[in-house]
N, C-alpha and C positions, 0 to 999 in steps of 0.2 A: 170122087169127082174126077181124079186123075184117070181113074181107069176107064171111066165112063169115055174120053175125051178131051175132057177140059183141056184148055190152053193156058188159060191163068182162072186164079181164086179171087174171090172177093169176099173177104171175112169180117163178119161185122162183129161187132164186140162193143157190149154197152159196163161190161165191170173190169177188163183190160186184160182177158186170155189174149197170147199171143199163140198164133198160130204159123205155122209157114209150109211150104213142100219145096224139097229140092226140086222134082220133076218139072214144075213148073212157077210161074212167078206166085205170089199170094200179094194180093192186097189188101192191108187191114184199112178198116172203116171205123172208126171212132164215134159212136153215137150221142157222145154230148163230150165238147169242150173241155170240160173239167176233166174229163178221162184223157183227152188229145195232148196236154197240156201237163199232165203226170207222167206220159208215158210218150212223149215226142218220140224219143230216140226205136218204139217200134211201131207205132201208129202211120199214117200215109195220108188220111185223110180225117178232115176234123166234119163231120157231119152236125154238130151242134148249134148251127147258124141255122140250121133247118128248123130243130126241135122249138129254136128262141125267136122264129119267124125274122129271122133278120134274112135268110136267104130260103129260093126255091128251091126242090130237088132237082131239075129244069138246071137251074143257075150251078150249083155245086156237080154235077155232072160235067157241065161243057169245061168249070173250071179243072174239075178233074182229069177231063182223058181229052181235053184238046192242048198240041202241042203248042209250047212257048214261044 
């Protein structure tokens, strides 16, 4: 994807490979809670509120990438 262009990754991971690239930023995506929550220190975002209908993908997007 670097080579291709990409500016940054967005890596999903539902059993907790971590991924990264120096070249550009990576962002991992935690696909359920329980994985978010074992592996804080390399995960970024916890997708798991999606899976458990407690949140939209709509809803975790803006909370994601709109600034604080």
């Amino acid at each position: 994807m670097v080579a291709g262009g990409a500016a940054i990754i967005c890596f999903t991971t539902g059993l907790g490979s971590v991924s990264g690239s120096k070249p550009v930023p990576a962002i991992k995506l935690a696909s359920n809670t329980t994985l978010y929550e074992r592996m804080r220190d390399d995960m970024d975002i916890d997708r798991g509120p999606i899976v458990e209908r407690e949140a939209t993908v709509e809803g975790i997007g803006k909370k994601s990438f709109t600034p604080s």
